[in-house]
C-alpha positions in Angstrom: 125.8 109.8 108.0 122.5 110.2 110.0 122.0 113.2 111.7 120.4 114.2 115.7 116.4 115.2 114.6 115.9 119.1 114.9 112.3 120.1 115.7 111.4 122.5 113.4 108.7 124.5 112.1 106.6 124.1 109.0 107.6 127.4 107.7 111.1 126.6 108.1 111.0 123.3 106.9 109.3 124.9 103.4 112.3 126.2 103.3 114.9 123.8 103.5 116.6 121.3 101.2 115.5 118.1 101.9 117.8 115.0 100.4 114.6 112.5 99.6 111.8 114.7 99.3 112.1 114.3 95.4 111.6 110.7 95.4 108.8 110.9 98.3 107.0 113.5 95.7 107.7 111.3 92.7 107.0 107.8 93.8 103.6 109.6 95.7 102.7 111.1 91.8 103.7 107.8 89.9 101.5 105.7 92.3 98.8 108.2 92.1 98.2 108.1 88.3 99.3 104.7 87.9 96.4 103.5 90.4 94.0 105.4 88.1 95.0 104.4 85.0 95.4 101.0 85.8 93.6 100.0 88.5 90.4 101.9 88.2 89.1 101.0 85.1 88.8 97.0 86.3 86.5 95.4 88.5 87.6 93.0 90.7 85.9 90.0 92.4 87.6 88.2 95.0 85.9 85.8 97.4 82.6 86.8 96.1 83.7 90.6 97.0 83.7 92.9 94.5 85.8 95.9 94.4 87.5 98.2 92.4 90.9 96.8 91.8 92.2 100.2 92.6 91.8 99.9 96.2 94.8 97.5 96.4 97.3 100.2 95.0 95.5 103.7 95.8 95.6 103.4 99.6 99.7 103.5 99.5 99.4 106.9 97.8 97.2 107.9 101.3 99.8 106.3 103.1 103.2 108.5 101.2 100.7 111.9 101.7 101.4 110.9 105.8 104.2 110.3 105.7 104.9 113.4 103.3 103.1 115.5 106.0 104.9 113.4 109.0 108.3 114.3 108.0 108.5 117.3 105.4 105.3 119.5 107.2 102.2 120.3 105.6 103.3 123.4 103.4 105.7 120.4 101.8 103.0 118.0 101.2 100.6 121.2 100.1 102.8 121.2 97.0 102.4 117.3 96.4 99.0 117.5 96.3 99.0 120.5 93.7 101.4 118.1 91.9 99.2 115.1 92.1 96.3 117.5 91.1 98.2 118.5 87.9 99.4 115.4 86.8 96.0 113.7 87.2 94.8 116.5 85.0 97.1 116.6 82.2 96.4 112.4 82.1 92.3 113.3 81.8 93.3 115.7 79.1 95.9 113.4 76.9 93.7 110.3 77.6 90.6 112.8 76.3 92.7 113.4 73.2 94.5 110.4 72.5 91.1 108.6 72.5 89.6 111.0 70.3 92.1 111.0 67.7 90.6 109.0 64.3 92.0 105.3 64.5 94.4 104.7 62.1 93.0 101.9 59.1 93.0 98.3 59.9 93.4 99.0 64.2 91.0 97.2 65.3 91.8 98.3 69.5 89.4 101.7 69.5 86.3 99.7 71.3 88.4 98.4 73.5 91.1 101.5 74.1 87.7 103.5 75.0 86.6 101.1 77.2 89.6 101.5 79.0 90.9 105.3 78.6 87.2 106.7 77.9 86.1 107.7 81.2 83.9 110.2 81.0 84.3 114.0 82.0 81.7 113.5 85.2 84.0 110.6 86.5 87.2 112.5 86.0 86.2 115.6 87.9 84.7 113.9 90.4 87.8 111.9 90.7 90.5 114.9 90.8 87.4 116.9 92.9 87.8 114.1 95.3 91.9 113.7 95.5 92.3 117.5 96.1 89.6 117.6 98.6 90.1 114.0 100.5 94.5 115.0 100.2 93.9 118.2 101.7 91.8 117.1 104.7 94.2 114.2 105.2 97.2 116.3 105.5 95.3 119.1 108.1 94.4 116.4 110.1 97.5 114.8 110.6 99.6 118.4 110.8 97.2 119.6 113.5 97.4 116.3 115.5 100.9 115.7 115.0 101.1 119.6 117.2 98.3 118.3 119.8 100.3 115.3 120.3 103.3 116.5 120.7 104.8 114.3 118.1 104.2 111.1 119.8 101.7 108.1 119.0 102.2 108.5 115.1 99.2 105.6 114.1 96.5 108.0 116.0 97.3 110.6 113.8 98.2 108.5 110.8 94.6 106.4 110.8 93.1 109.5 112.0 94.1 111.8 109.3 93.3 109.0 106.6 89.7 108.5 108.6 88.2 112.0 107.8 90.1 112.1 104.8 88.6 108.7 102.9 85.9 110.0 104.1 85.7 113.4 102.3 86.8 111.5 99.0 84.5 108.7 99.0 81.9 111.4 99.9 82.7 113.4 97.4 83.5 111.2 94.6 80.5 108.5 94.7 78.2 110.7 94.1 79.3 113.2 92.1 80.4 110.3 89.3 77.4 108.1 90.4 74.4 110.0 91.7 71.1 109.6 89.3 73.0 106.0 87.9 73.3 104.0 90.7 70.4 103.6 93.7 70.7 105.6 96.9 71.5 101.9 98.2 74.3 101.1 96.1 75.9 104.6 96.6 76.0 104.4 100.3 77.1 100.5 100.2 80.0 101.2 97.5 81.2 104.4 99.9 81.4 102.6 102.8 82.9 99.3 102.0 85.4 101.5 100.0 85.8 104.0 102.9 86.2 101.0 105.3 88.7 99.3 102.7 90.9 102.2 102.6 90.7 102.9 106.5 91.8 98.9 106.9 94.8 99.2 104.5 96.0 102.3 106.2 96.1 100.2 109.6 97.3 96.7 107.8 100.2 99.3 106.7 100.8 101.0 110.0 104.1 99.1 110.6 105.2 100.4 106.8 104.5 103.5 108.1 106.4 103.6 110.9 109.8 102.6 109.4 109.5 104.7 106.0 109.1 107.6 108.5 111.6 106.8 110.9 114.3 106.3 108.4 113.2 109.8 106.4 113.4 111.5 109.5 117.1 110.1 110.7 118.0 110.9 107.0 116.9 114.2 107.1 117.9 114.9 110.4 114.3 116.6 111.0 111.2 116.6 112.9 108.8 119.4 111.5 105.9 120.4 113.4 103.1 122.6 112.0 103.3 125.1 114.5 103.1 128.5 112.8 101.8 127.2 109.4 99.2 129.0 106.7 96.7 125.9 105.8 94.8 127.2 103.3 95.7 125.1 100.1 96.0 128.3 98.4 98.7 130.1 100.5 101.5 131.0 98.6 104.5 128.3 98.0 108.0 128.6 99.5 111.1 127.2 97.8 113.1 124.1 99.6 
């Protein structure tokens, strides 16, 4: 049975037992890794574009941090980015070791399991540097206007929050992976059609959005607001 929404603050909602914030968290990690894995190692071309096939899926983990934020407060969605952070870490690690294991006789997949697995160690910190950072500015952004506005006119806030924070991970992680290997040129044309990409699928998903927060919040029965919240990413974690 749904339930009247109660405005309540971030601290509280920390606190409290949400029914779906378990799947939020877990389909928000799964999508996460599984757009890395997957998607980032290809190359796409469509239309003469080409683009890392990793924009198609990434974006929607952008999208579940908002509504993470939206519905369950910052301190909430602070813990699903540490998440993300860890998982993405332990993946560079068992993909690192994995790879480097010997090949048993007569496999003949190694060259082409590297090719795929093998990122190097300047790629995958720039990656997770760029997550944490790019997640973290997301989140404020949306927490802080989500106060200003009083709750009202969620897509300012939801394209908003994903504006500055696509830009902090495409500004981050382009050049950090790609500085000194690509020209100044082709870093500042792969950032911004990526940056521009991402912005566009939050806005295509807008009406997504919309209804994956609406129903949360009837679910839950809450609104949280970010009132009286600690926002450093390193302030301490409360049970819910």
């Amino acid at each position: 049975m749904d339930h009247p929404l109660n405005r309540i603050d971030g601290r509280t909602g920390a606190r409290r037992h949400f029914r779906y914030f378990d799947y939020v968290l877990a389909a928000f990690v799964a999508i996460l890794l599984l757009s890395n894995l997957i998607g980032a190692a290809k190359p796409a071309s469509v239309m003469g574009v080409t683009f890392g096939a990793g924009i198609l899926f990434f974006p929607i983990s952008y999208v579940l941090g908002d509504v993470l934020t939206e519905v369950y407060g910052y301190a909430n969605a602070r813990r699903c980015v540490w998440a993300g952070f860890a998982a993405l870490a332990f993946m560079a690690f068992m993909s690192w070791v994995v790879v480097s294991l010997p090949a048993a006789k007569g496999w003949e997949g190694q060259a082409a399991y590297e090719a795929v697995f093998g990122s190097t160690w300047r790629i995958v910190a720039a990656s997770m540097t760029a997550f944490w950072a790019g997640e973290f500015v997301n989140s404020f952004v949306l927490a802080r206007l989500k106060v200003i506005t009083a709750g009202k006119h969620l897509w300012s806030r939801t394209i908003g929050s994903t504006i500055f924070g696509q830009a902090v991970d495409s500004l981050l992680f382009y050049p950090l992976a790609f500085y000194g290997v690509w020209s100044s040129q082709q870093l500042v044309d792969v950032m911004w059609h990526n940056w521009a990409g991402k912005v566009g699928w939050e806005i295509i998903l807008t009406p997504v959005t919309y209804l994956v927060v609406g129903l949360l919040k009837r679910r839950e029965g809450v609104d949280v607001f970010d009132t009286d919240t600690e926002f450093s990413p390193f302030a301490k974690a409360e049970s819910i």
